[in-house]
C-alpha positions, -999 to +999 in steps of 0.1 A: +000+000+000+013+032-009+004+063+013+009+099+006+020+123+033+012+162+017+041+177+013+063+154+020+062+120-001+047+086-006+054+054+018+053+018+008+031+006+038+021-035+044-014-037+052-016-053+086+000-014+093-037+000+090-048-021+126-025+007+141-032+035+115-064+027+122-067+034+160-047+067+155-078+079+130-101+076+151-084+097+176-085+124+148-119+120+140-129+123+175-106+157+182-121+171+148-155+162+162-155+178+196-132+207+181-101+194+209-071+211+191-047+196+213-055+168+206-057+172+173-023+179+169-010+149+190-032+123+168-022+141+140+017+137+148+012+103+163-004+090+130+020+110+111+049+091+129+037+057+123+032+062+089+071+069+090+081+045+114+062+015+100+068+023+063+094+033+040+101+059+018+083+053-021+109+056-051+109+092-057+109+089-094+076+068-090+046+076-110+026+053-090-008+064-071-011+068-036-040+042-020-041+068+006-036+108+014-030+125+047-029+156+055+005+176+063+020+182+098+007+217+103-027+210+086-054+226+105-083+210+122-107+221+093-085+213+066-086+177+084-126+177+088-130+185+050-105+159+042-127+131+065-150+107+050-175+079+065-147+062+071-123+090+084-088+096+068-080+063+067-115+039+053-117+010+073 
């Protein structure tokens, strides 16, 4: 799976990475929900930081598409709530 971070590049991801991905989301949707900025920002970084962490860096010269798109680190809390679907930032 291939996963776009804005602004900053794609990531070859395995699937089972999602279970964690996941979890992280839903702390997102939840902060975007009740309007929480800080914590916002720490779900935002923590999911962020597992994308990094579990994945790694997509050949640059790859034409490929992403499977998925996140938002960049200084996104704002209604740039991420126009970004969320049914299933959040992340559908599963």
């Amino acid at each position: 799976m291939i996963v776009r971070i804005l602004g900053e590049g794609q990531y070859d991801l395995d699937d089972h990475a999602l279970d964690a991905l996941n979890g992280l989301d839903n702390q997102i949707e939840q902060a975007v929900d009740s309007g929480d900025e800080a914590m916002f920002r720490t779900a935002l970084h923590g999911l962020l930081s597992a994308v990094r962490a579990s994945g790694s860096h997509h050949q640059l010269d790859s034409l490929d598409e992403s499977d998925l798109i996140l938002p960049p680190p200084d996104a704002t809390i209604d740039e991420v709530r126009e970004l969320l679907g049914d299933d959040g930032l992340i559908p599963g």
